[in-house]
C-alpha positions as CSV (number, residue, x, y, z in Angstrom):
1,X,89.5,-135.7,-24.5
2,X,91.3,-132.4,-24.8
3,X,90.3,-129.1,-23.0
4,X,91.7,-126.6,-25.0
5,X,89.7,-125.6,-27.8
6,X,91.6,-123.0,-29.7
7,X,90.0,-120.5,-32.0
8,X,90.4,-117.7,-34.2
9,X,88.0,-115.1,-33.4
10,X,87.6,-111.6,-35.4
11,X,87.0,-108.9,-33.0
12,X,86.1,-105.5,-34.5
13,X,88.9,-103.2,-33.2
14,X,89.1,-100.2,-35.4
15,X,87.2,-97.5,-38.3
16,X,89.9,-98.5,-40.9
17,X,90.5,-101.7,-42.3
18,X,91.2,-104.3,-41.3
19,X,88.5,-103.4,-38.9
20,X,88.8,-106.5,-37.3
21,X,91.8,-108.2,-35.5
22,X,92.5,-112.6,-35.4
23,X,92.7,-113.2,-32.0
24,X,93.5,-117.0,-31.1
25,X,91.4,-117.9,-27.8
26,X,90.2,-120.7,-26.2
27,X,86.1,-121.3,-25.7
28,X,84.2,-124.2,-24.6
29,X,84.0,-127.2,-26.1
30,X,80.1,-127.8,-26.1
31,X,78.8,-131.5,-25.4
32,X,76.8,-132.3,-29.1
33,X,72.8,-132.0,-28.2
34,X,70.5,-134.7,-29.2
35,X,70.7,-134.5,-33.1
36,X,74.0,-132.4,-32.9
37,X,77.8,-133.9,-33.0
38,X,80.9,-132.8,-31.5
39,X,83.8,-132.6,-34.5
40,X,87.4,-132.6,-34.5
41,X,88.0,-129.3,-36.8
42,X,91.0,-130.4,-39.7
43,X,91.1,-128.7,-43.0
44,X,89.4,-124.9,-42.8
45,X,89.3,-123.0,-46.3
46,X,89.3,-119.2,-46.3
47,X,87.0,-117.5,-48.4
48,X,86.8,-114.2,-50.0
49,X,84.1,-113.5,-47.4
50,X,85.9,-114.0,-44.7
51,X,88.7,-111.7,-46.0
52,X,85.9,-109.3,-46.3
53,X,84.3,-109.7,-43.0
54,X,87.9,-109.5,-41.7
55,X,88.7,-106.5,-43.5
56,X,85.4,-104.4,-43.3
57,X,83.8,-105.9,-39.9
58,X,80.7,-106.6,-42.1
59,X,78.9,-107.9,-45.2
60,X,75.7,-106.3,-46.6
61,X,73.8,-106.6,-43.2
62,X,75.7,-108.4,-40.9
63,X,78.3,-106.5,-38.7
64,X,80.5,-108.0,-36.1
65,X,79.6,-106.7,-32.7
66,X,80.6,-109.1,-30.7
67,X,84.1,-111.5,-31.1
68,X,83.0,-114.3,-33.7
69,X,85.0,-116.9,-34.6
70,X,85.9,-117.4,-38.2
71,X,85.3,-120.3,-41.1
72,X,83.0,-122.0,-43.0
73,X,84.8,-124.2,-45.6
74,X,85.7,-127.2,-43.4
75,X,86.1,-130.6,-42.6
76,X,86.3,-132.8,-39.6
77,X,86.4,-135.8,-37.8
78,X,83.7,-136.8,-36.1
79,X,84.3,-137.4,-31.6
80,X,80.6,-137.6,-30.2
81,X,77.1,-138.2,-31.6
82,X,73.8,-136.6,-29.9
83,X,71.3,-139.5,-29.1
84,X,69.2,-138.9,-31.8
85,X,71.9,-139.4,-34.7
86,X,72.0,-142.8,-36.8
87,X,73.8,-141.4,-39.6
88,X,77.0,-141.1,-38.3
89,X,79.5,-142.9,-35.4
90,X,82.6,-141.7,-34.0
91,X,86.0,-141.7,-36.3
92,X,83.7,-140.8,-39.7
93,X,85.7,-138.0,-42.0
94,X,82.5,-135.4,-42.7
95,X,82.1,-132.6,-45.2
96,X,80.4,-129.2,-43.1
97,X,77.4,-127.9,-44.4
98,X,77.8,-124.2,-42.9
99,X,74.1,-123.3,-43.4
100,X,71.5,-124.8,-42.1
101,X,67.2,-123.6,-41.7
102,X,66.0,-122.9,-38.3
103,X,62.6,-123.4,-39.0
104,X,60.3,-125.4,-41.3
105,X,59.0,-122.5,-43.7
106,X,57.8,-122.7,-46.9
107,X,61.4,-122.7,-48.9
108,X,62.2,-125.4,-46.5
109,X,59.0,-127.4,-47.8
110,X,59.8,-126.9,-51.6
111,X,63.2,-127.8,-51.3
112,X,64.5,-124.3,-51.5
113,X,66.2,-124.4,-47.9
114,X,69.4,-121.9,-48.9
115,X,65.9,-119.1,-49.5
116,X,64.9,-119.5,-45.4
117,X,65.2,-116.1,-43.8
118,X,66.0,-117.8,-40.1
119,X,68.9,-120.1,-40.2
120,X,72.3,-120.7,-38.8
121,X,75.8,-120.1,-41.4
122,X,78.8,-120.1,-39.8
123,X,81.1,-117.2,-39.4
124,X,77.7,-115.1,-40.6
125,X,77.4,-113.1,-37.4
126,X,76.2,-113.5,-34.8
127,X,76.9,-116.8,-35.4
128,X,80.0,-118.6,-35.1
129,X,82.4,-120.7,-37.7
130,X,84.7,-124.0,-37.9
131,X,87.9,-122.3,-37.5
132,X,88.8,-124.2,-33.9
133,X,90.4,-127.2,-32.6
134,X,86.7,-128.6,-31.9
135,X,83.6,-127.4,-33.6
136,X,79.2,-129.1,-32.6
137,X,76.7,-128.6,-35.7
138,X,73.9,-130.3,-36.6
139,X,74.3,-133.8,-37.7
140,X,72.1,-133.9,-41.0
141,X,74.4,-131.3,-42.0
142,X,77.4,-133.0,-41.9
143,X,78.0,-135.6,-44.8
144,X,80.3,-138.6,-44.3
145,X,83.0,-138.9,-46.7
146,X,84.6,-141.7,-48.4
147,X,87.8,-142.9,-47.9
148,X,89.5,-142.1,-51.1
149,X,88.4,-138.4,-50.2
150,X,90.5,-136.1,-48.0
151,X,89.6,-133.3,-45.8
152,X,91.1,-130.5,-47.7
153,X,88.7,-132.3,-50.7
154,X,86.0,-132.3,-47.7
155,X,86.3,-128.9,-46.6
156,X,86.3,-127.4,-50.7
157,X,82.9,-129.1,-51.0
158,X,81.2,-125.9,-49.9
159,X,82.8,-123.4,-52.6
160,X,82.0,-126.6,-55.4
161,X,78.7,-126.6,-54.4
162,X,78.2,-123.0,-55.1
163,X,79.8,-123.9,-58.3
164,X,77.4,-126.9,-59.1
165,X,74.1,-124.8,-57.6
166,X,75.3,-121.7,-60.3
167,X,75.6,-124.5,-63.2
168,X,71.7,-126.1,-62.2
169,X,70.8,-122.4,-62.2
170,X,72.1,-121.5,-65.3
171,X,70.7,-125.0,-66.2
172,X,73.7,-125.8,-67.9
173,X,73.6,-129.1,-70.2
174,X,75.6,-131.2,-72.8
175,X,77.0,-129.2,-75.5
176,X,76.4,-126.1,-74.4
177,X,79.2,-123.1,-74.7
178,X,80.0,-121.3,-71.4
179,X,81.6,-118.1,-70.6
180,X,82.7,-118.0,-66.9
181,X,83.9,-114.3,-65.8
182,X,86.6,-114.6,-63.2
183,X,89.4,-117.0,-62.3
184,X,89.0,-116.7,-58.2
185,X,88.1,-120.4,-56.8
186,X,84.8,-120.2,-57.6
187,X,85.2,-119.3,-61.1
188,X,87.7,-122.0,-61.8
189,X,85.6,-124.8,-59.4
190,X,83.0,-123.7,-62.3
191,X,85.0,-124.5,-65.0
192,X,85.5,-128.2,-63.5
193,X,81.9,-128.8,-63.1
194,X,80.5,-127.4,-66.2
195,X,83.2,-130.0,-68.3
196,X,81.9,-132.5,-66.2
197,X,78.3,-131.7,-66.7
198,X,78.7,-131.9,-70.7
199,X,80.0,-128.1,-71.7
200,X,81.6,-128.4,-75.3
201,X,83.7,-125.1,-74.7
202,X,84.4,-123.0,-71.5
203,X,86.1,-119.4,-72.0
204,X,86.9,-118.1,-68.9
205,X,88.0,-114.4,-67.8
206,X,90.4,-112.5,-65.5
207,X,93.1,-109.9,-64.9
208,X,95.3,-112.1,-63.5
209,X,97.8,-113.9,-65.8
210,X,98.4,-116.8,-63.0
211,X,94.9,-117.6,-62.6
212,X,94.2,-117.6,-66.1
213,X,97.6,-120.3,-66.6
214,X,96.2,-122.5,-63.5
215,X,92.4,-122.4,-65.7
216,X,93.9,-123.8,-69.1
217,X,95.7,-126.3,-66.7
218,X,92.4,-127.2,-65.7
219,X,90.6,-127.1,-68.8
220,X,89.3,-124.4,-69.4
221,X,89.5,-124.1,-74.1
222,X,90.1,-120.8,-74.4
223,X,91.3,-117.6,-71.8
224,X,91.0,-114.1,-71.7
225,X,93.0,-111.3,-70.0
226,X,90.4,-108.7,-69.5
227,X,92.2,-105.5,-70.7
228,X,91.5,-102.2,-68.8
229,X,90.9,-99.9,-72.1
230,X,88.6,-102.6,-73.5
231,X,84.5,-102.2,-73.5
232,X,82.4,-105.2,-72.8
233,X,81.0,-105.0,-76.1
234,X,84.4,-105.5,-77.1
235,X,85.3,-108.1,-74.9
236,X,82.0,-109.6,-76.1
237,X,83.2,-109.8,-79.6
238,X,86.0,-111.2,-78.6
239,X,84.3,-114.1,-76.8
240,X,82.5,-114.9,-79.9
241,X,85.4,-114.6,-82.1
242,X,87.3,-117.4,-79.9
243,X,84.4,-119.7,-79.4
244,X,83.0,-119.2,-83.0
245,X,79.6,-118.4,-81.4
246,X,77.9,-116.7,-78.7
247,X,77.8,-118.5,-75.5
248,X,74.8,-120.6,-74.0
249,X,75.5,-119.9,-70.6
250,X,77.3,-117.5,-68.7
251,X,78.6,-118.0,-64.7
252,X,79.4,-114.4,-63.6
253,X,81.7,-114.6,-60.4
254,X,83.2,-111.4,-60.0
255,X,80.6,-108.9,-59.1
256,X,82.7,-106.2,-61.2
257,X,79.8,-103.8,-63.1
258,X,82.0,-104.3,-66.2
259,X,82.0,-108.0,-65.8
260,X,77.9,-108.0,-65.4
261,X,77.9,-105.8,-68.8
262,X,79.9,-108.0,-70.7
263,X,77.7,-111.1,-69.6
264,X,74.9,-109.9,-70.9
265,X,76.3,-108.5,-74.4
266,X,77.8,-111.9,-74.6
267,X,75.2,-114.2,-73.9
268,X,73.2,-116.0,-76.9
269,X,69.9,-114.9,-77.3
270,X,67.8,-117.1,-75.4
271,X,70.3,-118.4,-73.0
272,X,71.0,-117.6,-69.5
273,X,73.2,-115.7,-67.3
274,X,73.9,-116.4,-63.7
275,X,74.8,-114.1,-60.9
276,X,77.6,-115.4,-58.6
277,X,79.5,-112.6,-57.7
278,X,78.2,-110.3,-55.4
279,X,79.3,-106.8,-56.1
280,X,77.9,-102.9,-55.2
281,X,74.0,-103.0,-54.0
282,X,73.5,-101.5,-57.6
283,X,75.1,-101.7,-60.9
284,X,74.6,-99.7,-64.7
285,X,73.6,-102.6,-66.9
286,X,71.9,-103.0,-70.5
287,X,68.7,-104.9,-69.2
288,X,67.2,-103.8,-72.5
289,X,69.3,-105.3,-74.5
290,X,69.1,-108.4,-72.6
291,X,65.0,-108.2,-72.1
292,X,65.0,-108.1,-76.3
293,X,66.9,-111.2,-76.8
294,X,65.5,-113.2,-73.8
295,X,68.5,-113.4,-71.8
296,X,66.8,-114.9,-68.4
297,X,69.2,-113.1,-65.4
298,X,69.1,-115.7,-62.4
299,X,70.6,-115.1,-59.2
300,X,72.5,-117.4,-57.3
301,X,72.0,-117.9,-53.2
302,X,74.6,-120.2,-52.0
303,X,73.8,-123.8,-52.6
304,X,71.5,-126.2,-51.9
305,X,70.9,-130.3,-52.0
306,X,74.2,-130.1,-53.9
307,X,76.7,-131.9,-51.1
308,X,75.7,-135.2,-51.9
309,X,76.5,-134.9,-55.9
310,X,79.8,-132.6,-54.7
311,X,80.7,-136.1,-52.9
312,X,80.2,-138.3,-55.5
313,X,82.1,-135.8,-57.9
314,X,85.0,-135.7,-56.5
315,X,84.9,-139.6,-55.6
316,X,84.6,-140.7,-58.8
317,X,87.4,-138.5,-60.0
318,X,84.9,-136.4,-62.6
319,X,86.2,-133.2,-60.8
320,X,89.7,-132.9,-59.2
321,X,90.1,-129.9,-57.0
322,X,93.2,-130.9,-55.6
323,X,95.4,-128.3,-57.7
324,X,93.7,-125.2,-56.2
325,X,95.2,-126.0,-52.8
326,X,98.0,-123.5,-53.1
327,X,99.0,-122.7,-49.5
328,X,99.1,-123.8,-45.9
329,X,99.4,-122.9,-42.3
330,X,98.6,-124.1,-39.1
331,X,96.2,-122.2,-37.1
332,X,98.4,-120.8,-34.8
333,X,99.0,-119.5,-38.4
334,X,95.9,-117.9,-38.7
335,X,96.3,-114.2,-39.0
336,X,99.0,-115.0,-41.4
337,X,96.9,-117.4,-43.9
338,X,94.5,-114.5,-44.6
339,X,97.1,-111.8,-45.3
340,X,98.2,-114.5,-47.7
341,X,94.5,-115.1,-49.0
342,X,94.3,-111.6,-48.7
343,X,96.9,-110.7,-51.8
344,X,96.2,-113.0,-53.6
345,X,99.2,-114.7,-53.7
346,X,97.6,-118.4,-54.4
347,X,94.3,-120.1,-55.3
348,X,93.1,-121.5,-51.9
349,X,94.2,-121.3,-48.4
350,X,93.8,-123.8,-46.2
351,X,93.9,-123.5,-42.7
352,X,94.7,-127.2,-40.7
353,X,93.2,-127.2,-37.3
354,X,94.5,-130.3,-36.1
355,X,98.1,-130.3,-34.4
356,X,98.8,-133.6,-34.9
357,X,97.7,-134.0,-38.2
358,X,99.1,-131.0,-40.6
359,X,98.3,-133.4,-44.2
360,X,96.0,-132.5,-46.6
């Protein structure tokens, strides 16, 4: 068993971003308590939030104030099991579910866990993330995975199941037209699971060229490169034009006001828009013109009871998400990886924690 457990920590440094500097230190490797295990970290993904968090020291409420270690798309290999755990032996591959309830409350009772208001998330301060050598969470939050699956597929589970939690949200079905604004991971991990839950036609939007290439790649029917001196109403018009009808269902992953505005001119009457993106506390939008023609606004918290179905997704080759691994470093690499992630330069970074295992 090894000693060293290295980890990328942010610690906030300065009043201009990035407010935080990656700083690679060793901390404890923690024995797994009785319904915990002990994981050998492999695969980390960085998200746009933790570009943030690096950048701005905070998100919405929570502010670094003391050193917190980064990471919450992973995968790992399982080294120890608490007493209590059944579910899982030593050597199982596992899929991290970053967020788990600390108490029983009544979202937890109804099913509605990602809603509790006391819970653990990794990387969320003060809590800590999965970017280490060697990583203990709760063991009915980790989810074996089969062997056809790798970690990198493991550790994108998390940004699919915002994906697949935005879809049941927008309660997307068979045949149903779907406008997704933004080509970012999320957006395109939406594209992948609203073909495989029955869309007809997905239009997707961005400013990025690149993005827009990789979505038609993926199978996205039509693309848009959202123009600067365009309105929404435009843009709407446009949508419609291309699709030959107004879309059922819009997944809004961008945040962007303009985005927002052009989801709800573009969405049918009577169908549904869902909020992914998180943008400014406040935003200009038409709500009229939405309240007149039903358009039901639904937000979108996370995920949850979606990790299971991610598994069997990707297992059964309905969704491939291999193609938005772009780039890869080793954590020693760290600091590196999110400039990358940073400028956008590719799709998904992914971070491998294990030294002696670099593959996907």
């Amino acid at each position: 068993m090894a000693t060293e457990n290295l980890s990328a920590f942010l610690y906030r440094k300065r009043d201009k971003p990035p407010r935080c500097d990656i700083v690679l230190e060793n901390r404890p490797i923690h024995e797994p308590g009785d319904k915990e295990v002990l994981l050998q970290m492999h695969s980390v993904g960085i998200c746009g939030s933790d570009v943030h968090m690096w950048m701005d020291a905070h998100i919405g409420d929570y502010a670094i104030k003391n050193p917190v270690v980064s990471g919450h798309e992973a995968a790992g290999k399982v080294l120890k099991c608490g007493k209590n755990v059944t579910h899982l032996k030593a050597g199982d591959k596992v899929a991290i579910e970053p967020f788990y309830p600390l108490s029983a409350d009544e979202y937890c009772k109804t099913g509605r866990y990602n809603l509790c208001n006391h819970y653990y998330f990794c990387s969320c301060p003060p809590d800590h993330g999965t970017l280490s050598r060697f990583y203990t969470h709760q063991a009915d939050y980790c989810y074996r995975l089969p062997n056809n699956l790798s970690y990198e597929e493991g550790a994108l589970i998390e940004p699919l199941s915002v994906a697949i939690h935005a879809c049941r949200r927008a309660k997307l079905t068979l045949g149903h037209m779907v406008l997704i604004c933004g080509a970012g991971p999320i957006g395109l991990l939406s594209l992948l699971v609203a073909k495989a839950m029955g869309a007809s036609q997905v239009i997707i939007t961005d400013l990025s060229q690149n993005r827009l290439h990789l979505a038609t790649t993926l199978g996205a029917d039509h693309v848009i490169n959202v123009e600067q001196n365009k309105s929404p109403q435009e843009t709407a018009m446009h949508i419609e034009q291309l699709l030959g009808g107004m879309p059922d269902r819009t997944i809004e992953c961008t945040g962007a006001e303009s985005a927002l505005q052009t989801g709800i001119y573009a969405t049918k009457s009577g169908g549904c828009l869902a909020l992914v993106g998180l943008g400014a506390d406040t935003a200009n939008v038409p709500l009229v013109n939405a309240a007149v023609r039903e358009v039901d606004i639904v937000g979108v918290m996370r995920y949850c009871n979606t990790y299971p179905t991610a598994i069997q997704m990707l297992a059964s080759g309905q969704v491939n998400v291999k193609p938005l691994v772009t780039h890869r470093f080793p954590l020693e690499k760290a600091e590196e990886a999110f400039h990358v992630a940073r400028a956008g330069e590719g799709i998904k970074v992914m971070i491998k924690c294990d030294p002696n295992d670099q593959n996907p």
